[in-house]
N, CA, C and O atoms as CSV, one atom per row, in Angstrom:
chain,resi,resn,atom,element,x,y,z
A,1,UNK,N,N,-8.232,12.267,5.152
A,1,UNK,CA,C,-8.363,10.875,5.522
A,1,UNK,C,C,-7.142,10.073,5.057
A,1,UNK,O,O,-6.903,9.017,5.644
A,2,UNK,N,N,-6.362,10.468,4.075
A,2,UNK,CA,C,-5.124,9.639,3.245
A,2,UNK,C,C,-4.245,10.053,3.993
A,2,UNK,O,O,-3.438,9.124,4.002
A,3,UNK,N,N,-3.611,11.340,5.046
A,3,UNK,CA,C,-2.557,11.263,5.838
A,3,UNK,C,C,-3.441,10.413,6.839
A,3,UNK,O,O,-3.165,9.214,6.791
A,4,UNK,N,N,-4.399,10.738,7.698
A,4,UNK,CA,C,-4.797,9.431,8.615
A,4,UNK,C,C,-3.787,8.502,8.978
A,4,UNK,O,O,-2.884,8.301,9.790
A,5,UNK,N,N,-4.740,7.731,7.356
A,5,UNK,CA,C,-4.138,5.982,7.140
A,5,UNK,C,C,-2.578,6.263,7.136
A,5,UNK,O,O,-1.920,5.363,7.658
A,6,UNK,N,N,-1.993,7.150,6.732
A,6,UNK,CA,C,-0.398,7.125,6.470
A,6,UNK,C,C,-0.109,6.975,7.525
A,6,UNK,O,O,0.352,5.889,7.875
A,7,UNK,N,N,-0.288,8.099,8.486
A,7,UNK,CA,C,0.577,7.807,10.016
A,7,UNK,C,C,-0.337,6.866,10.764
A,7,UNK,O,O,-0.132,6.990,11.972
A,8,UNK,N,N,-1.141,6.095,10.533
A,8,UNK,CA,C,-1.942,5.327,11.737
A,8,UNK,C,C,-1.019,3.491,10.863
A,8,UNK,O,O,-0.701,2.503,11.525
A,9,UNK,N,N,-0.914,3.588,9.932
A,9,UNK,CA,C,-0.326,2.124,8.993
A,9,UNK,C,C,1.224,2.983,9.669
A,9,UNK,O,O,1.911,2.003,9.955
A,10,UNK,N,N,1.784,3.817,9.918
A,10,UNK,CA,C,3.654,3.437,10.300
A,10,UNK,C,C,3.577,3.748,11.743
A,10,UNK,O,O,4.406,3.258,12.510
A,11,UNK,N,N,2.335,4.781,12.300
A,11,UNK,CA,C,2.787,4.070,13.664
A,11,UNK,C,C,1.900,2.659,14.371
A,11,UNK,O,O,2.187,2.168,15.463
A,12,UNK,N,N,0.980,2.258,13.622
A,12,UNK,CA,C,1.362,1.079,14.114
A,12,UNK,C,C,2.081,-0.332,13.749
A,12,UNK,O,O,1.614,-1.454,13.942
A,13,UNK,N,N,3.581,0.074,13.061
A,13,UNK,CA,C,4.400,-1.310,12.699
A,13,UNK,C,C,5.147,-0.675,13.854
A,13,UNK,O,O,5.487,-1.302,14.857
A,14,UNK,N,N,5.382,0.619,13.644
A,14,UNK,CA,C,6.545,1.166,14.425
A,14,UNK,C,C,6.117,0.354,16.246
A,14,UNK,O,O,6.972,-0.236,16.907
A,15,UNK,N,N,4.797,0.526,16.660
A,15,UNK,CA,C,4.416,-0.302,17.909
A,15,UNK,C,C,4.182,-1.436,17.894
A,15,UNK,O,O,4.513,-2.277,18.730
A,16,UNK,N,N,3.758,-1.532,17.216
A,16,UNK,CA,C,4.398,-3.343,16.565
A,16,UNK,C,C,5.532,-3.910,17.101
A,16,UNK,O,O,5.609,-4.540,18.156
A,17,UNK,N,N,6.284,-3.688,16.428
A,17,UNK,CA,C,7.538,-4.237,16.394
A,17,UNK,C,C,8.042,-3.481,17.312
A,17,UNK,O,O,9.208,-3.869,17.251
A,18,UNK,N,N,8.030,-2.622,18.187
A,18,UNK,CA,C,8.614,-2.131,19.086
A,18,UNK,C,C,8.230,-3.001,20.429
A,18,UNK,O,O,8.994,-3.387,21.313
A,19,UNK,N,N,6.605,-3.215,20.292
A,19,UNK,CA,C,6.251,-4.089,21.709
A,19,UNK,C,C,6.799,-5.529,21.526
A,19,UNK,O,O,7.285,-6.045,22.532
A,20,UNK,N,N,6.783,-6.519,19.937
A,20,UNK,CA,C,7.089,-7.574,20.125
A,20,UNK,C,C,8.848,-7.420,20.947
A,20,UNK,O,O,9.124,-7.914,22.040
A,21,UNK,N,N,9.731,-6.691,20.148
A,21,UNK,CA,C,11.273,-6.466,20.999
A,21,UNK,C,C,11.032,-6.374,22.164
A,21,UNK,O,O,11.843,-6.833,22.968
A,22,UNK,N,N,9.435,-5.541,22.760
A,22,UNK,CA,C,9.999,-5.777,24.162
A,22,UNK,C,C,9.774,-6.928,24.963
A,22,UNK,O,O,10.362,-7.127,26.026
A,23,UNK,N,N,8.561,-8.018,24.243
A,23,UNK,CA,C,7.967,-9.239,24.784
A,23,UNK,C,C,9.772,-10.043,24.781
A,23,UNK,O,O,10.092,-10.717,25.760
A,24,UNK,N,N,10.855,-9.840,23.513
A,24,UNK,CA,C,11.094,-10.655,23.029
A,24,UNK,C,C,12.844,-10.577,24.240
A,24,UNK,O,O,13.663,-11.460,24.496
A,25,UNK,N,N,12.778,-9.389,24.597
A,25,UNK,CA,C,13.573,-8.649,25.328
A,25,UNK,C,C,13.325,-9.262,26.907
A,25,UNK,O,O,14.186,-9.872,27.541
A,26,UNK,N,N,12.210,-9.013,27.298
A,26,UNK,CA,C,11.703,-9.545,28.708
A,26,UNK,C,C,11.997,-10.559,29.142
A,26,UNK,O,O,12.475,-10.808,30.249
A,27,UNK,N,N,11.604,-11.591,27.873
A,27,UNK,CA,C,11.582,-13.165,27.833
A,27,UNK,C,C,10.256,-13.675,28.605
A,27,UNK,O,O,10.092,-14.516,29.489
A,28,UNK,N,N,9.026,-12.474,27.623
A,28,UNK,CA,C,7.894,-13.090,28.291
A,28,UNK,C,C,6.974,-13.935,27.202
A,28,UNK,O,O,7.552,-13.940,26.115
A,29,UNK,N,N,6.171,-14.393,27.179
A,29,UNK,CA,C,5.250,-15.370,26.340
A,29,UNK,C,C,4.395,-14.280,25.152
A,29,UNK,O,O,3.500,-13.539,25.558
A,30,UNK,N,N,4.673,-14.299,24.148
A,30,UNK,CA,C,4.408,-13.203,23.454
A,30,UNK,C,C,2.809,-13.496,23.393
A,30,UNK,O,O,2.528,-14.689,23.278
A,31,UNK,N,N,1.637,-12.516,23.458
A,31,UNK,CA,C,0.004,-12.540,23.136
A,31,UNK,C,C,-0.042,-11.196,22.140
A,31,UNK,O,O,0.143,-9.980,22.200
A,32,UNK,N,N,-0.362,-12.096,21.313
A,32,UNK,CA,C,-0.820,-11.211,20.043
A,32,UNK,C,C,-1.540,-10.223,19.863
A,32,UNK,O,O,-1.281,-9.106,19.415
A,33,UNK,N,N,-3.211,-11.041,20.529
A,33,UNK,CA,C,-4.628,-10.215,20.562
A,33,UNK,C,C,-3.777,-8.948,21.840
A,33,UNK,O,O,-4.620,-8.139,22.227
A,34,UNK,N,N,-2.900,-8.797,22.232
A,34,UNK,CA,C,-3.002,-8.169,23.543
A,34,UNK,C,C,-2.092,-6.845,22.802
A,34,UNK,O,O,-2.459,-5.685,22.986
A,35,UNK,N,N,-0.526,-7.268,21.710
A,35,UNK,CA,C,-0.220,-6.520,20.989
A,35,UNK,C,C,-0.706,-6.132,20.037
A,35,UNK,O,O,-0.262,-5.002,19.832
A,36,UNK,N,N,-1.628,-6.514,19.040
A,36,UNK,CA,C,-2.565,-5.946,18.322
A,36,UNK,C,C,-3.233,-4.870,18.930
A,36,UNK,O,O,-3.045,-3.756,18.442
A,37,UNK,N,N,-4.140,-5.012,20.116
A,37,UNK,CA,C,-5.073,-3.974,20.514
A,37,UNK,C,C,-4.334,-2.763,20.717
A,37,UNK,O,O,-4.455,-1.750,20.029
A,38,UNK,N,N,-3.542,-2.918,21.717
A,38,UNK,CA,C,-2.148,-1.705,22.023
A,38,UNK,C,C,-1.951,-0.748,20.703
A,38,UNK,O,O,-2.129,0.458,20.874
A,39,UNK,N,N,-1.653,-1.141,19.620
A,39,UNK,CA,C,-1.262,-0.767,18.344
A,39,UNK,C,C,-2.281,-0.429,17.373
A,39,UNK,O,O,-2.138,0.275,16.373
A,40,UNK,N,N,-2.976,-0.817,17.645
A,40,UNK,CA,C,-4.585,-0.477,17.322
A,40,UNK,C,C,-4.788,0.929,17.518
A,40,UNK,O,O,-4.899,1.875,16.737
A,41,UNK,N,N,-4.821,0.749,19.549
A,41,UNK,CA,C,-5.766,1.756,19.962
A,41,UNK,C,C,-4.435,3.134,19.543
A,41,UNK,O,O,-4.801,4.160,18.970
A,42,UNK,N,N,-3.076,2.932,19.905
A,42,UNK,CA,C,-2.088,3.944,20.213
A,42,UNK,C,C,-1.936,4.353,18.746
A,42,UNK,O,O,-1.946,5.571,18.570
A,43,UNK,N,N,-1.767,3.429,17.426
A,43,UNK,CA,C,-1.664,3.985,16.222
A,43,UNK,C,C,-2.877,4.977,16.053
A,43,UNK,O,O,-2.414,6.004,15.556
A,44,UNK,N,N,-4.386,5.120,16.277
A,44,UNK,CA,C,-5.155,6.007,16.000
A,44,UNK,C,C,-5.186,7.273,16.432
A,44,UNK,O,O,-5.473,8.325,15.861
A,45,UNK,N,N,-4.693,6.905,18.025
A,45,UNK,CA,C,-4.336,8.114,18.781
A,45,UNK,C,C,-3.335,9.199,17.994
A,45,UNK,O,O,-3.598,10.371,17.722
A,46,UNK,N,N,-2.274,8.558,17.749
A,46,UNK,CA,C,-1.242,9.194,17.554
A,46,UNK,C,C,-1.171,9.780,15.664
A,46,UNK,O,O,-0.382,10.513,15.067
A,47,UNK,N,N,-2.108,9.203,15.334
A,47,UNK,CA,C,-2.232,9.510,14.226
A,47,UNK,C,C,-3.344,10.375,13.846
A,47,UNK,O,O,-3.451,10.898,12.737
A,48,UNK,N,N,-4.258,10.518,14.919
A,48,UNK,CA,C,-5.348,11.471,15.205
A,48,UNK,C,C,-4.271,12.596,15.481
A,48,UNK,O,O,-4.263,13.478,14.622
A,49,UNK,N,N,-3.572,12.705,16.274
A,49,UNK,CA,C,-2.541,13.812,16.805
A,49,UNK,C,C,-1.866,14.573,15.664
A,49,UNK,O,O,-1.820,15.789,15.477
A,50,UNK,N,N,-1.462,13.783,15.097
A,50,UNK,CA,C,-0.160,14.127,14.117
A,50,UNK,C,C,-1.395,14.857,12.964
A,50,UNK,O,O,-1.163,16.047,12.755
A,51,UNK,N,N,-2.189,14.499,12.487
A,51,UNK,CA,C,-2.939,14.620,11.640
A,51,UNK,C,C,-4.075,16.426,12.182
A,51,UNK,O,O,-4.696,17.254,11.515
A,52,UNK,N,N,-3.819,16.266,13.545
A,52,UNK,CA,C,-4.734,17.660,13.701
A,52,UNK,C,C,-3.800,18.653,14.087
A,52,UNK,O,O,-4.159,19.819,14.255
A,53,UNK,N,N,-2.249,18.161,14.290
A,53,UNK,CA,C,-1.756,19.038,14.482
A,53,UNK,C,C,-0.881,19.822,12.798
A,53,UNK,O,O,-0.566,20.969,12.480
A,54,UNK,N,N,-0.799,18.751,12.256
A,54,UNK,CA,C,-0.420,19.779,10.846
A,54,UNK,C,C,-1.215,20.383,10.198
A,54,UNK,O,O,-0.879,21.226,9.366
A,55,UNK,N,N,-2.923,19.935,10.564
A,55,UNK,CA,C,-3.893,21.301,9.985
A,55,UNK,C,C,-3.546,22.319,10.591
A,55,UNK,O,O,-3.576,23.397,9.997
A,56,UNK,N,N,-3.089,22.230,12.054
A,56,UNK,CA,C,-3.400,23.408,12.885
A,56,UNK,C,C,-1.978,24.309,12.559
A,56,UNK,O,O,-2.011,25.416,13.095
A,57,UNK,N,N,-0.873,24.057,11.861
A,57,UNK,CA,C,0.458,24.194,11.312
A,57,UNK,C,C,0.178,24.982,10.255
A,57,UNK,O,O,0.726,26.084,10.225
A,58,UNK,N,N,-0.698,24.608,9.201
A,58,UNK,CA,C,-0.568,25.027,8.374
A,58,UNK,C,C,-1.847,25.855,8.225
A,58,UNK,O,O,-2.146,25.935,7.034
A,59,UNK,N,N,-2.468,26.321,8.808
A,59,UNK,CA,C,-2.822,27.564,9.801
A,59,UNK,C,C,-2.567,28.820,9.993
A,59,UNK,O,O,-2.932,29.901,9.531
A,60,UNK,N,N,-1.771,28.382,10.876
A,60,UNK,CA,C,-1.005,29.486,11.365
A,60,UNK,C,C,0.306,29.480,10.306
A,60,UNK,O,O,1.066,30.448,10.341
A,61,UNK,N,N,0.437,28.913,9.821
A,61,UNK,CA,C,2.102,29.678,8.412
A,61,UNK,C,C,1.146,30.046,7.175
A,61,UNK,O,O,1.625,30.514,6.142
């Protein structure tokens, strides 16, 4: 559960701040609730990922 939170807290600043650059890039009206959720849902994903794939790593070595 402590790697989890590790990669789900850096990837979502990393989408964070990657979507505000692109609101900020576009030159569109930045919505928060709309970048929050994004970073929300994609930090769990990806941190669900990262997290089942180094059990499955250290596994097989």
């Amino acid at each position: 559960m402590k790697k989890f939170l590790q990669y789900f807290v850096l990837e979502f600043i990393i989408i964070f701040i990657v979507g505000s650059l692109g609101y900020w890039i576009l030159q569109v009206p930045f919505n928060l609730s709309q970048i929050l959720f994004s970073s929300i849902v994609s930090g769990a994903i990806i941190a669900f990922a990262l997290g089942r794939f180094q059990k499955t790593l250290n596994k097989v070595l």
